[in-house]
N, C-alpha and C positions, 0 to 999 in steps of 0.2 A: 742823433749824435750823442754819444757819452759825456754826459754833462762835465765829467774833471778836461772835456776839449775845450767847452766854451768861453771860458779866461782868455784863449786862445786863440780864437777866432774873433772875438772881441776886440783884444789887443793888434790884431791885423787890419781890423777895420778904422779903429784909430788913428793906426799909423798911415793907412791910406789916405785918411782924410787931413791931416796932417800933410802930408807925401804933397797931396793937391791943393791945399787952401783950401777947403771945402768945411764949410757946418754939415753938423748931424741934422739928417734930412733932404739934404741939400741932394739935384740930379745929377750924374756927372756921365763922360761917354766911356766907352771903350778903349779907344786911345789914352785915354788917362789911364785906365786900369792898364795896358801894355807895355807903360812907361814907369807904374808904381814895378811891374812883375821885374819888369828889364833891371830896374832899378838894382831890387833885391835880391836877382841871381849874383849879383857882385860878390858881395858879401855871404850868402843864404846858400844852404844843400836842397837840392833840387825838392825832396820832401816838403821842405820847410816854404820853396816856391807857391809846389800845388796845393801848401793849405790855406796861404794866403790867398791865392787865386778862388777857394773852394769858399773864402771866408766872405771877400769881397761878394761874389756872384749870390748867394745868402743872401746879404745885406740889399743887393738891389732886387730882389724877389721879392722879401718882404716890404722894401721899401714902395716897390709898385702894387704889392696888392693892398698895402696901408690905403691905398687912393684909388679904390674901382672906377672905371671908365663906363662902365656897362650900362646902357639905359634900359626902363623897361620893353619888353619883348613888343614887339607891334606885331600885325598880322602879315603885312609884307612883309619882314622879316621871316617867320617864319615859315608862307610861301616860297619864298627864294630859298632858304634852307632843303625844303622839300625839293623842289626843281632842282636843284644843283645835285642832292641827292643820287634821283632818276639817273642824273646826265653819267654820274660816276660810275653807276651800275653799267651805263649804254656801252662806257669806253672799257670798263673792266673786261664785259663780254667779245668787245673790238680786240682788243692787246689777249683773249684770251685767257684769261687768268681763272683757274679755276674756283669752286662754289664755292670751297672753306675759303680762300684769298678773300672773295668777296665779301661772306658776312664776315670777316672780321675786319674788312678795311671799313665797312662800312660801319661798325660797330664803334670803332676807334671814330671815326667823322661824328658821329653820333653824338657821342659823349665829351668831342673837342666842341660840339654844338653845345652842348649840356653847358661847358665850361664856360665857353663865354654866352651865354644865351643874353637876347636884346639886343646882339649887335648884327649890324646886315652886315651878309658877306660881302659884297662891296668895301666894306670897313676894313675888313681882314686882311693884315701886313703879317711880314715875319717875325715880328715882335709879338705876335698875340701866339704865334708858336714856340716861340722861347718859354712864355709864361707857361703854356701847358706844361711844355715837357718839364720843366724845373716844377711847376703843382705833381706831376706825376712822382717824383724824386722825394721833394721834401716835406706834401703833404700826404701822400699816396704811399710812400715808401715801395715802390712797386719795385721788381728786378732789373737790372741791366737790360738785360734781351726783352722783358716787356715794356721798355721804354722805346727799345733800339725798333719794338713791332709796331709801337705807334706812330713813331718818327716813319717810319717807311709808310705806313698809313696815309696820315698829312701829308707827308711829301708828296705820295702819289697824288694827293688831293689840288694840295697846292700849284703843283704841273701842267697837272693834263686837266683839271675842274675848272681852278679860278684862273690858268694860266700867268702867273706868277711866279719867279724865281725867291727861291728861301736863300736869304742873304748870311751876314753871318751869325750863327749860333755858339759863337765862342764861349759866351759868359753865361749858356743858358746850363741850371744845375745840372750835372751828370748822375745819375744813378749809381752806388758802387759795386761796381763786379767784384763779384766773391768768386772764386775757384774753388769748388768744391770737387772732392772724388767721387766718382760712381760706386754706386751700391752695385756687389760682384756677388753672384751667389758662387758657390764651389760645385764641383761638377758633381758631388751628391746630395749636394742642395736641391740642383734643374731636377734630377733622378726624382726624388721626395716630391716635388711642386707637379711636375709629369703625370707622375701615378696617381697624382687626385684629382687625375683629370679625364676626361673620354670624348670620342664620337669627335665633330669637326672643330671644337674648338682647343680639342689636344693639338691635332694636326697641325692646326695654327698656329699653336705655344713652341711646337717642335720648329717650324721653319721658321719664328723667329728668334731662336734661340741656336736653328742650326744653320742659320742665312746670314743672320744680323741685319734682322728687318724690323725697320720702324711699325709699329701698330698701322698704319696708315697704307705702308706699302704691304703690309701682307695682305689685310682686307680688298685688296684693290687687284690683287693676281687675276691676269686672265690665264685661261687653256693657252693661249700660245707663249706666255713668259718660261714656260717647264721645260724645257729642253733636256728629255730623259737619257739620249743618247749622248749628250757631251757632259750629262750633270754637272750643268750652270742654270740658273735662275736668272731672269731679268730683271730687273725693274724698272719700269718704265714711269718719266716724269718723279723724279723723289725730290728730295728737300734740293729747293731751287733748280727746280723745272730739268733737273738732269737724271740721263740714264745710266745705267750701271748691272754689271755681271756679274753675280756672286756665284759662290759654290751649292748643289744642289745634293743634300746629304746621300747618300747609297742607303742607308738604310730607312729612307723614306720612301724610295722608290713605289714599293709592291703596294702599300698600302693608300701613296696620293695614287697610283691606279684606279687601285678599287673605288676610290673615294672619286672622283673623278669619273667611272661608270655610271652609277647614281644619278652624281649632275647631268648629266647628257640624258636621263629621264625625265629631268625637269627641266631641261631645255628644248627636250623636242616636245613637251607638254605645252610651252608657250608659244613654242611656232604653229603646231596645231588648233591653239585658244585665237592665233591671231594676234598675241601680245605684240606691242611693240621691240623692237631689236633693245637691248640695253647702251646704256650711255655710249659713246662716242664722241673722243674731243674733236670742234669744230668744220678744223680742214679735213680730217676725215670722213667726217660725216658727212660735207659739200662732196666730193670726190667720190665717196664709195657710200650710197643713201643706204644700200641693201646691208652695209657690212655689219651694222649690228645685230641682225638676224642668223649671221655665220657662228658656228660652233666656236673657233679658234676665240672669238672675243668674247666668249662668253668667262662670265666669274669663275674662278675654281671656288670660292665660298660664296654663294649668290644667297639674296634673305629668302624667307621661306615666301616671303607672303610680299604681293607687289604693291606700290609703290606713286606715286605721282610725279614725276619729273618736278620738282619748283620751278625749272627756266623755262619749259617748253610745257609741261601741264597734260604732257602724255601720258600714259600709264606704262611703267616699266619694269622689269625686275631690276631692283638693285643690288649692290653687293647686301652683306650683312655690315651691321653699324658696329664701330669702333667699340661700342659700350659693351658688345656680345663680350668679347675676348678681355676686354680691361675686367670685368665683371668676374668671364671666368678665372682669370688667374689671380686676382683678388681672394676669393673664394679656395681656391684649392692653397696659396701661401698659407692662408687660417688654419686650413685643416691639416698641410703640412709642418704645423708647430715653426716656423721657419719665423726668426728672431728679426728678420730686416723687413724694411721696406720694399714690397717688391710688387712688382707692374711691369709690364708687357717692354717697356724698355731695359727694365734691369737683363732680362735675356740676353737682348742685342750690346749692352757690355760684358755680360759674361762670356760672350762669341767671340770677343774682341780679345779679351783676357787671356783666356783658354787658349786660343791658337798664338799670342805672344809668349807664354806659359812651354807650347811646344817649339816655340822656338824660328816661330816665324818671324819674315823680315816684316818691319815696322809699315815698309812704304807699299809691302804685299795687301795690310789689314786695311790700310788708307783706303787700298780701292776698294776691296768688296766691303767697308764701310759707308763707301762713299763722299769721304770729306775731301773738304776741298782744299783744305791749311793740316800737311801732317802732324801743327803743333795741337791740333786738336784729338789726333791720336795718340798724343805723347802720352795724355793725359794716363793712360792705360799703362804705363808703364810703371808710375807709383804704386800701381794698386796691383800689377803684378809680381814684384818683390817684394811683397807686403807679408812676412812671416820666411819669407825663403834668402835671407839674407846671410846665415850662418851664423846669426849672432844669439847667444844664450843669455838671457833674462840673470843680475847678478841675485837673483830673489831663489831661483833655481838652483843655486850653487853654484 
């Protein structure tokens, strides 16, 4: 917080306790804060509400961590933490949730363990998740969406773990969303970044740059997402478990071909070694055992060198790792002297850009972006009249 705030939030805290009859220190509920805010909308601009609400919520944060509850750790306690662990991973793989969901839900469990360590979960109410997510905020200063990652975390924790409903979090600190614009390269920026690049991980640079594909979903292509005859691309399972059809470049055709002969030498290399078929989600893999031995599912960028299933302990080809492609385009921005920040995502808004740029409908890029609130495409629209507004610098004459 900008300390010329603090006066500020001081002077709100006062008057709240004033507002209530309350000494400093003193506990007070929710309802009392509802009734300070109600209060204050009478008179007060809605701004001037949420900073008293941001000021009060503060004050009981600190007020509660002034007074730890926390006893030291016993060894049941951390048995039971262990167990309840297992049981999250058992329902994760029930509900389906794929690998990255799981280590990072469990990650976040982990470290809400960390936080309050000493207390059995037994103990565990919704107020001990208020205090996280508000330590995440004010002593963490962590982003909005990495707070929003661990609230879904917990939550999933608190549901389906300790079966418990999370009451209300009204008062717990919020994190502040910042809106920032996307870093855009210009279309002879991609050109520059391209050319210092070769072999499969241009290939990859290209379709997510000429797809508007997350790092995650390009690594993840199988042979049957390519659809060369209607040039569309699938993606299947993207951010929040949905699918979607993007456009598949023309002038990628000839050479995802060629590149794509290749692989099918290293595929019929593992059915002859005996490898096991590669990953397959659940119900597919119940349904159809042989089908990760079929061609159609195999990776179009699979890693060189195999691999050990973590869930199952099988030996299998995987894809190649996210780290290949962040790495390579890391690497070629350097050598392309390129002044921005740039990563495997800056592509997929400069995908976005480019085709608003040429004049496509807004709610066209939605889809083969994939979102699911066009206000989150909008965002592309600042960044695309950005120098093309017709207006002349009065420095310029």
């Amino acid at each position: 917080m900008p300390e010329k705030r603090i006066p500020y939030y001081v002077n709100w805290v006062s008057r709240f306790q004033g507002f209530c009859g309350i000494k400093a220190g003193s506990e007070f509920t929710q309802s009392q804060v509802a009734d300070f805010l109600k209060e204050m909308a009478k008179t007060h601009e809605d701004w001037q509400v949420n900073q008293a609400k941001e000021a009060v919520d503060l004050y009981r944060y600190f007020l509660n961590r002034a007074s730890p509850e926390d006893s030291p750790e016993s060894k049941e306690s951390a048995e039971a933490w262990k167990s309840l662990g297992e049981e999250m991973v058992r329902i994760l793989r029930l509900k389906h949730r794929s690998l990255s969901t799981e280590k990072t839900y469990l990650a976040w469990v982990r470290d809400f363990y960390r936080f309050h360590k000493g207390r059995h979960p037994a103990q565990i109410e919704s107020a001990h998740l208020k205090d996280y997510l508000s330590n995440l905020a004010v002593e963490r200063k962590v982003s909005a969406a990495t707070q929003h990652q661990a609230f879904n975390a917990i939550l999933f924790f608190y549901r389906n773990v300790l079966n418990k409903e999370i009451l209300d979090l009204n008062d717990a600190v919020r994190a502040k969303r910042v809106r920032r614009l996307p870093v855009v390269l210009t279309k002879q920026e991609v050109l520059r970044l391209l050319d210092r690049m070769e072999g499969s991980v241009r290939l990859m640079a290209e379709l997510a740059y000429g797809c508007g594909l997350r790092v995650s979903e390009c690594i993840r292509l199988r042979v049957k997402d390519l659809d060369f005859e209607q040039s569309c691309l699938t993606v299947r399972a993207g951010k929040g478990d949905k699918d979607r059809v993007t456009v598949l470049p023309e002038s990628l055709k000839q050479r995802l071909r060629e590149h794509l002969d290749s692989v099918r030498v290293l595929h019929e290399k593992d059915r002859s070694s005996g490898v096991d078929g590669v990953f397959m989600p659940d119900a597919l893999s119940r349904k159809y055992p042989s089908a990760g031995r079929e061609w159609i599912w195999y990776w179009v960028f699979p890693s060189r060198d195999l691999s050990i299933d973590p869930r199952t302990r099988e030996i299998r080809r995987h894809h190649v790792h996210l780290n290949t492609l962040q790495k390579a385009v890391k690497v070629a921005a350097e050598k392309a002297g390129l002044s921005k920040r740039v990563t495997v995502h800056t592509l997929r808004h400069s995908f976005a850009t480019h085709l608003l740029e040429k004049g496509y409908d807004i709610r066209t890029i939605q889809e083969l972006l994939g979102h699911s609130n066009v206000q989150t495409t909008m965002i592309y629209t600042h960044v695309a009249t950005k120098n093309r507004l017709g207006v002349r610098s009065p420095l310029d004459g």
